[in-house]
C-alpha positions as CSV (number, residue, x, y, z in Angstrom):
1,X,0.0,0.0,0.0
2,X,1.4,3.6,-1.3
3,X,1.2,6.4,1.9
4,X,1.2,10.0,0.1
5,X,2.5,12.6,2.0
6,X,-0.4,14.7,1.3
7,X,-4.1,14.6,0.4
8,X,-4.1,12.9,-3.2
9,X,-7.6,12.2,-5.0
10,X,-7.7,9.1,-7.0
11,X,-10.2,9.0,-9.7
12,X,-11.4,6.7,-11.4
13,X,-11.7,7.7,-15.2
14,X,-13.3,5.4,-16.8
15,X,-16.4,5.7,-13.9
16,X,-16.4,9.1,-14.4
17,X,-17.4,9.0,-18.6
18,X,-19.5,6.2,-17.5
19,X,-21.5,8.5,-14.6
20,X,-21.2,11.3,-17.6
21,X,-23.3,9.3,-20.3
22,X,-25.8,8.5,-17.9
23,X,-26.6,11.8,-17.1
24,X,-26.4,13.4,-20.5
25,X,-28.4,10.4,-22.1
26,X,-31.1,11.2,-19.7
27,X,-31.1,14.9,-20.3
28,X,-30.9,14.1,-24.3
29,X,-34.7,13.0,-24.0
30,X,-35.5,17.1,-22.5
31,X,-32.8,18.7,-25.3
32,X,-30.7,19.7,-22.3
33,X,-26.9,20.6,-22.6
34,X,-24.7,19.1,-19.5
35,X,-22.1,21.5,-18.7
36,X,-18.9,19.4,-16.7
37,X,-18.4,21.9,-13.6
38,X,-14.1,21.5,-13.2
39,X,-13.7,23.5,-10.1
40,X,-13.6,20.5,-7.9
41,X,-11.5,18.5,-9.1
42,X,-9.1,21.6,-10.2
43,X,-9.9,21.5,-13.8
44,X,-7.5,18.4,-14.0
45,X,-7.3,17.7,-18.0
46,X,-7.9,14.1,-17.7
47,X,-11.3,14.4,-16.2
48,X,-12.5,17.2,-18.0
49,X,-11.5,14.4,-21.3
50,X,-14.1,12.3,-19.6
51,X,-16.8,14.0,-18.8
52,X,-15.9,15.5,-22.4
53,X,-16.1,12.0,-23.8
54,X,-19.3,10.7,-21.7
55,X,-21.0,13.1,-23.2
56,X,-20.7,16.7,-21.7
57,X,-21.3,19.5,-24.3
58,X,-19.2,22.7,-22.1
59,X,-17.1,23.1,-19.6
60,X,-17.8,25.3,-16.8
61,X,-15.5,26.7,-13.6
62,X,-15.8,29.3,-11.4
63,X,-12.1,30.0,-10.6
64,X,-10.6,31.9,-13.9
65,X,-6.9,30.2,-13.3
66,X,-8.6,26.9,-13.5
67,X,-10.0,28.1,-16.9
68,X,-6.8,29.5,-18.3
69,X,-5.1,25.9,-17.4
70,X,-7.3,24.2,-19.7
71,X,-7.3,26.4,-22.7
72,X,-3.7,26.6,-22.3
73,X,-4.2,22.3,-22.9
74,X,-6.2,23.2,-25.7
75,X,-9.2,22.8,-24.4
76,X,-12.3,25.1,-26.0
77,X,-13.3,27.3,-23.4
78,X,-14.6,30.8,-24.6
């Protein structure tokens, strides 16, 4: 077993698309847009991918560095 020195999250990727299509495929049925809220997880690239991939049509943040960060990774947010 690893011990981390500080508080790490661990996330599981593949769960997060999953939880993603579920909600926009349920939301499809009412034409509503799923925006994938970053600031909690710090707008870490690989699961703003995800929800991306499972389904999420924007991106949304309340913290402007976190923003920044992911256009600077090419990500569209205008």
């Amino acid at each position: 077993m690893q011990v981390h020195k500080y508080p790490v999250l661990l996330a599981d990727i593949g769960k997060i698309e999953y939880n993603a299509r579920v909600i926009t495929t349920l939301c499809q049925q009412y034409h509503i847009q799923v925006a994938a809220v970053t600031k909690g997880v710090c707008a870490e690239p690989e699961i703003a991918e995800a929800m991306l991939r499972g389904g999420c049509t924007m991106l949304a943040d309340s913290r402007l560095e976190n923003l920044e960060s992911l256009r600077e990774q090419n990500f569209d947010v205008t």
